[in-house]
VODRENBA-547726 format. One record per atom (N, C-alpha, C): x, y, z; residue in one letter. Coordinates in steps of 0.2 Angstrom, whole numbers, padded with zeros to 4 digits, always signed. Layout:
<rs>
XYZA ...
</rs>
This chain:
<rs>
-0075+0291-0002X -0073+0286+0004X -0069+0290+0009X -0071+0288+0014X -0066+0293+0022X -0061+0289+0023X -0057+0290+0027X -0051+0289+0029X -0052+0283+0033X -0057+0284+0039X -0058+0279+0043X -0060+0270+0039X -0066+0272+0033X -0067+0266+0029X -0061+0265+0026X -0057+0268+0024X -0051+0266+0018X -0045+0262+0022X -0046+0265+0028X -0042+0261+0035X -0043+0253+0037X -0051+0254+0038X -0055+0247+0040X -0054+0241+0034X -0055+0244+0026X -0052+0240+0022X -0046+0238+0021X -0042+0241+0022X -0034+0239+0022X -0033+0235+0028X -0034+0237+0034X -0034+0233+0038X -0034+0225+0038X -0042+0226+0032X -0046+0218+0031X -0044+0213+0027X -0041+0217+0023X -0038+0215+0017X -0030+0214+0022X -0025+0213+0026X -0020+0213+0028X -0020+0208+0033X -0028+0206+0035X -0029+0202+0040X -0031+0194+0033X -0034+0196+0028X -0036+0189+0024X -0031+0186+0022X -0024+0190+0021X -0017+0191+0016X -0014+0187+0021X -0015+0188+0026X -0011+0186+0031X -0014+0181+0034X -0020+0177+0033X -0024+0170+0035X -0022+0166+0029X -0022+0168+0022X -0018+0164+0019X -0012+0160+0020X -0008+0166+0019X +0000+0166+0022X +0002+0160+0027X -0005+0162+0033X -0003+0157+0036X -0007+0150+0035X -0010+0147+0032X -0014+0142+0030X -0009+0139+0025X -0005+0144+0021X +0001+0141+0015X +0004+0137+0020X +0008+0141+0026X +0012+0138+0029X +0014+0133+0032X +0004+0132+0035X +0004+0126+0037X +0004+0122+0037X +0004+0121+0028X +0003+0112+0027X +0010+0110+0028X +0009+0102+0031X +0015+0101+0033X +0016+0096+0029X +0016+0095+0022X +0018+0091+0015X +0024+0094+0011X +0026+0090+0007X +0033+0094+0002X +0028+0095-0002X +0025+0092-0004X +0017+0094-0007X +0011+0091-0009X +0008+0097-0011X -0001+0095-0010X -0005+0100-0016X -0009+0094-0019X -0013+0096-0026X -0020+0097-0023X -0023+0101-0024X -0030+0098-0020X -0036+0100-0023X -0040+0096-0028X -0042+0098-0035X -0049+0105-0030X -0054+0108-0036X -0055+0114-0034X -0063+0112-0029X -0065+0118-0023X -0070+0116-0020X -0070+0109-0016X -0063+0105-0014X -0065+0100-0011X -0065+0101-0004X -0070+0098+0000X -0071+0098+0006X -0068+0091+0008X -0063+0090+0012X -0061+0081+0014X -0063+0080+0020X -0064+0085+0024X -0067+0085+0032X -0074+0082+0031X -0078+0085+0027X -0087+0084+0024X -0086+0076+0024X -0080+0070+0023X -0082+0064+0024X -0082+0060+0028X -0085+0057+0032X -0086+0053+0037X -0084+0047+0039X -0084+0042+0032X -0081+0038+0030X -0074+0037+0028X -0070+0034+0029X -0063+0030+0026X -0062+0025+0025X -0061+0021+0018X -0056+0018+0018X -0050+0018+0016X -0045+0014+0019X -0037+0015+0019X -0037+0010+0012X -0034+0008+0007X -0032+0003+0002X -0027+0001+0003X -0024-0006+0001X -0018-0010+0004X -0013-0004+0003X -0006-0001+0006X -0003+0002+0004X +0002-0001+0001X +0003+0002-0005X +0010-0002-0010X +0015+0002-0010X +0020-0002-0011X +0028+0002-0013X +0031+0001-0021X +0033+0007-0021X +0037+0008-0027X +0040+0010-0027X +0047+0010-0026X +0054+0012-0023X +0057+0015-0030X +0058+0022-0030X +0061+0026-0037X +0070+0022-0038X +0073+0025-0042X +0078+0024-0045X +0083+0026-0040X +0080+0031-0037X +0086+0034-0034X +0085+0034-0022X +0081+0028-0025X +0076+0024-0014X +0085+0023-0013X +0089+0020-0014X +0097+0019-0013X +0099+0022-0010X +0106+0022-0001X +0106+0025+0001X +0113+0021+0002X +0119+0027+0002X +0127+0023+0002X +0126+0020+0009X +0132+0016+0010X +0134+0012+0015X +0142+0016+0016X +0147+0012+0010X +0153+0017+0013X +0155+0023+0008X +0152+0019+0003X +0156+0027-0004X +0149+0026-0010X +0148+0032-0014X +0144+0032-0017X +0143+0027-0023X +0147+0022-0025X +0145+0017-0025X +0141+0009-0025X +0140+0010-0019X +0137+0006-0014X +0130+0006-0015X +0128+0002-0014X +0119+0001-0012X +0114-0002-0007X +0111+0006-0007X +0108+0000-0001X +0101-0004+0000X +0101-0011-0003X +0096-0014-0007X +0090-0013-0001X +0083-0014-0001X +0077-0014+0003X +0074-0022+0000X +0075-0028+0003X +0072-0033+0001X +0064-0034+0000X +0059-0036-0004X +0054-0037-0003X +0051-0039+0002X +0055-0042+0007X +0049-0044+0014X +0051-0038+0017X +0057-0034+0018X +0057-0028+0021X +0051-0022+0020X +0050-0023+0010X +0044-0017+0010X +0040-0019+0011X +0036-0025+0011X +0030-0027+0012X +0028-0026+0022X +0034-0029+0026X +0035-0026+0032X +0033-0020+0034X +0034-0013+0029X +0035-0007+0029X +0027-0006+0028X +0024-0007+0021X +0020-0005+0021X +0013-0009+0025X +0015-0012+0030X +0012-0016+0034X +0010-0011+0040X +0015-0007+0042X +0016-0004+0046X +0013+0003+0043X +0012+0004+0039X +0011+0009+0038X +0003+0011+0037X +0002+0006+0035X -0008+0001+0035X -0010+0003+0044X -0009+0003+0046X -0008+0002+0054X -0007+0008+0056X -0003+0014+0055X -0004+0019+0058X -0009+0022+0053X -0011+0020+0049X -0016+0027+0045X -0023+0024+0047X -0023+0016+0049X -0031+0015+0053X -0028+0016+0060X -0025+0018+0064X -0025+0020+0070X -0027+0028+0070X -0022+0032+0066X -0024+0039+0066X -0031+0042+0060X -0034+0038+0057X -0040+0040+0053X -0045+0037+0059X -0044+0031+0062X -0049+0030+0064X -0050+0033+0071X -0048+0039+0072X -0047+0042+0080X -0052+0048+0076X -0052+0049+0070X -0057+0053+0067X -0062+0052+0064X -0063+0046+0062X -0069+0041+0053X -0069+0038+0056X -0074+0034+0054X -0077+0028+0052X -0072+0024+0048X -0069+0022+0049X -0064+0016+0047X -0070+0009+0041X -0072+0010+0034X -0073+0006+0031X -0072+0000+0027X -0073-0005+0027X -0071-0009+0023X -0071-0010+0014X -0075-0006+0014X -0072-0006+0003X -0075+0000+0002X -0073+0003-0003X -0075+0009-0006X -0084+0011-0007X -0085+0016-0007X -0090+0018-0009X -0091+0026-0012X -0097+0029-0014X -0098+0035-0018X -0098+0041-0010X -0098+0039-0005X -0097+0044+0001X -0093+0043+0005X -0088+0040+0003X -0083+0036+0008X -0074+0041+0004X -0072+0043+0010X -0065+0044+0007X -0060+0038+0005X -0057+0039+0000X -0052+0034-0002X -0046+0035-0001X -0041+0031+0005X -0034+0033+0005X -0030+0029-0001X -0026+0032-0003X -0023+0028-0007X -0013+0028-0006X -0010+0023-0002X -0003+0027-0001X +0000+0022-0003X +0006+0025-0007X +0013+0022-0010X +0020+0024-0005X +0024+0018-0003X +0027+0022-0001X +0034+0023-0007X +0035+0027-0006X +0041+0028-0011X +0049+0028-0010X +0052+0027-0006X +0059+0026-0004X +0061+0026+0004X +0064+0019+0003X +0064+0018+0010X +0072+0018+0011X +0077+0019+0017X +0083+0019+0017X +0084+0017+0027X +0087+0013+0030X +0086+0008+0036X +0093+0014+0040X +0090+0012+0046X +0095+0016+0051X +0099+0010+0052X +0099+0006+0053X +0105+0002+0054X +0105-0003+0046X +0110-0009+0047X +0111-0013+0042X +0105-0019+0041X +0102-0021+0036X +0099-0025+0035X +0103-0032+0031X +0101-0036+0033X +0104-0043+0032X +0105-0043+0022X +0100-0038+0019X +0102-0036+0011X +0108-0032+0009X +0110-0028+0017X +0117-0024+0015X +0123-0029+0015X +0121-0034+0018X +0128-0037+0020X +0129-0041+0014X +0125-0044+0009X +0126-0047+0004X +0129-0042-0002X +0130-0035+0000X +0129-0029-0005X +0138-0028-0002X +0141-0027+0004X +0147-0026+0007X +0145-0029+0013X +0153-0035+0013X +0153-0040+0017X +0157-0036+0024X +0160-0031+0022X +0162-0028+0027X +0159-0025+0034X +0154-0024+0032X +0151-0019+0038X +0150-0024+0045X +0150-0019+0051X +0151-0019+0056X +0143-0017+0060X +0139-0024+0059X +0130-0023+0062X +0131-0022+0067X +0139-0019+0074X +0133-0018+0081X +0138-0009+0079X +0139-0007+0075X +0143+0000+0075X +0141+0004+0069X +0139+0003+0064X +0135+0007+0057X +0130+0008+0060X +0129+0014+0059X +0123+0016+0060X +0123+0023+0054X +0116+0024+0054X +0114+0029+0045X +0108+0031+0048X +0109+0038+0045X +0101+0041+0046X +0096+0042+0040X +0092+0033+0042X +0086+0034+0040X +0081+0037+0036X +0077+0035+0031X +0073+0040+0032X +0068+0035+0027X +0061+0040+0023X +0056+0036+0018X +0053+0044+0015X +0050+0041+0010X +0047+0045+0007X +0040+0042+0004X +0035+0046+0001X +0029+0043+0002X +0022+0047-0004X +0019+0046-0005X +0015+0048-0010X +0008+0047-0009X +0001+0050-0009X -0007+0047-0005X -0011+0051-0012X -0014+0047-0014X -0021+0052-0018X -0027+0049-0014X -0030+0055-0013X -0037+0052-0009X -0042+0055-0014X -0046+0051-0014X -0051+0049-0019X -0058+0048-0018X -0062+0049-0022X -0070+0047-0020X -0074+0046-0026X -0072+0040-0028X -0078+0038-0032X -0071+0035-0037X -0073+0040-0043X -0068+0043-0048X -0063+0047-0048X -0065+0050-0046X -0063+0056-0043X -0057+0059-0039X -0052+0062-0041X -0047+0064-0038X -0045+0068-0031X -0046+0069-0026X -0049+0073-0023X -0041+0081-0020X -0037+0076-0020X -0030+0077-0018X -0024+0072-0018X -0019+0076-0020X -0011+0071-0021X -0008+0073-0018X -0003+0070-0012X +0000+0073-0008X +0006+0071-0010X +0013+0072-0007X +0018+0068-0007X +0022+0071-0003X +0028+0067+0002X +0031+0071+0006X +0037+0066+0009X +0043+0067+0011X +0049+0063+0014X +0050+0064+0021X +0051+0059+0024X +0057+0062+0031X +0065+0060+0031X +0066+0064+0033X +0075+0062+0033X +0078+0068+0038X +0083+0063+0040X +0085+0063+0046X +0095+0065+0046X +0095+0067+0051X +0102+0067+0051X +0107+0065+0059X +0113+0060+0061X +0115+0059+0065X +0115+0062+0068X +0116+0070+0069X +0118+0075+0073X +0112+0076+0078X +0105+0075+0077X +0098+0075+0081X +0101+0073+0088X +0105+0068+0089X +0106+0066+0098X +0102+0060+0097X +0099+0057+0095X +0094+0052+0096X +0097+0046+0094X +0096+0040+0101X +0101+0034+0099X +0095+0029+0094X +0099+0026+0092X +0095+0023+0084X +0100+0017+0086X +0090+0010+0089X +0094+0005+0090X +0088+0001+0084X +0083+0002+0083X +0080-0002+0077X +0083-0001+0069X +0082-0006+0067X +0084-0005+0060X +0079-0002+0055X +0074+0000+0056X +0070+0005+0051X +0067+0010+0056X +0071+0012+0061X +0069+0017+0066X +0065+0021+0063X +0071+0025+0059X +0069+0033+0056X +0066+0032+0052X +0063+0028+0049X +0057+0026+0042X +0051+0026+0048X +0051+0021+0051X +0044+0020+0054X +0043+0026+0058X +0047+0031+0061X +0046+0038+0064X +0042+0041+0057X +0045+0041+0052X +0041+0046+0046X +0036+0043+0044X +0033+0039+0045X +0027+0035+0043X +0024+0036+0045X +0024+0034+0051X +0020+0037+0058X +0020+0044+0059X +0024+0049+0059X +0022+0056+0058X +0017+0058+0054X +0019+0056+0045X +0015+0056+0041X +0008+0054+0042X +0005+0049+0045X -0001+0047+0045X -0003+0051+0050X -0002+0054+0053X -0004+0059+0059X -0007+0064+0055X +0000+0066+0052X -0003+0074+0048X -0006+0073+0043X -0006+0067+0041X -0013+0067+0035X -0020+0066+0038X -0020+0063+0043X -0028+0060+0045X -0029+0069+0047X -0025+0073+0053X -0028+0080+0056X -0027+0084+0050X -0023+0084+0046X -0025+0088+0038X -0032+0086+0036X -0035+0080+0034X -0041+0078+0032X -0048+0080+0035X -0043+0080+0043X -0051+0082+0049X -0053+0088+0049X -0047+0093+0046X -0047+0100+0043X -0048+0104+0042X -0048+0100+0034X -0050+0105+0027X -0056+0102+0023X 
</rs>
């Protein structure tokens, strides 16, 4: 073997290492499963599933000391994952075919949100500590979130990822689920162009 082929190879092999590397770096999830040989861009089709919430043990975010709690009431999740039904047919269908039931060539979203915590105070914190001050509390936000997309049976990929936030950004935070519904809508962004893809 010459010097010049042995060149070209190392080369080739420094240019694949390094497409990797960057394809790793990409994805823009806390993480992602994605069973073997699947193609999710090949579907043309989507439907979104109601999105449900299941808030873990630990969705709870202080108010003044550790604690404290800070409750998410059911009309608030249902709210949440209202909205979140909402950007992911906004952002899938600027891509798909937005379907209405599942089928054997249709992708299947499936999203949970998994912990939600409010930039300002919600009418649940006040029952939690009578003291807070609704035009001056203010908290950095955030949610967290989980998606298997699916076809058929079939598991296709499991994703899951959070946004969280911190006061320090400079950004005035005048809604009370500001920084949730920013990560939700993020989220749905980079799931539908992740899907359009790979």
């Amino acid at each position: 073997m010459n010097r010049n082929h042995i060149r070209t190879s190392l080369i080739g092999s420094l240019i694949l290492a390094s497409s990797a590397f960057t394809t790793a770096m990409a994805v823009p999830f806390d993480t992602l499963t994605v069973s073997e040989e699947t193609q999710l861009a090949a579907y043309e089709k989507v439907y979104i599933a109601p999105v449900s919430v299941n808030l873990t043990e630990d969705t709870r975010r202080n108010i003044r000391d550790i604690n404290s709690e800070r409750p998410v009431t059911p009309q608030d999740q249902a709210r949440r994952a209202d909205k979140f039904q909402k950007y992911l047919a906004r952002d899938f269908g600027k891509r798909f075919e937005i379907v209405e039931a599942p089928a054997d060539d249709v992708l299947v979203i499936e999203a949970t949100i998994t912990q939600l915590a409010s930039t300002r105070p919600t009418l649940a914190d006040a029952n939690v500590n009578v003291q807070l001050d609704f035009s001056r509390s203010i908290y950095a936000g955030s949610a967290s979130y989980s998606v298997n997309l699916q076809a058929g049976d079939l598991v296709l990929a499991e994703i899951a990822d959070s946004y969280d936030t911190t006061l320090n950004d400079g950004r005035p935070r005048i809604a009370i689920w500001q920084d949730a519904d920013a990560g939700l809508s993020l989220f749905s962004r980079q799931l539908a162009r992740y899907v359009a893809k790979n």
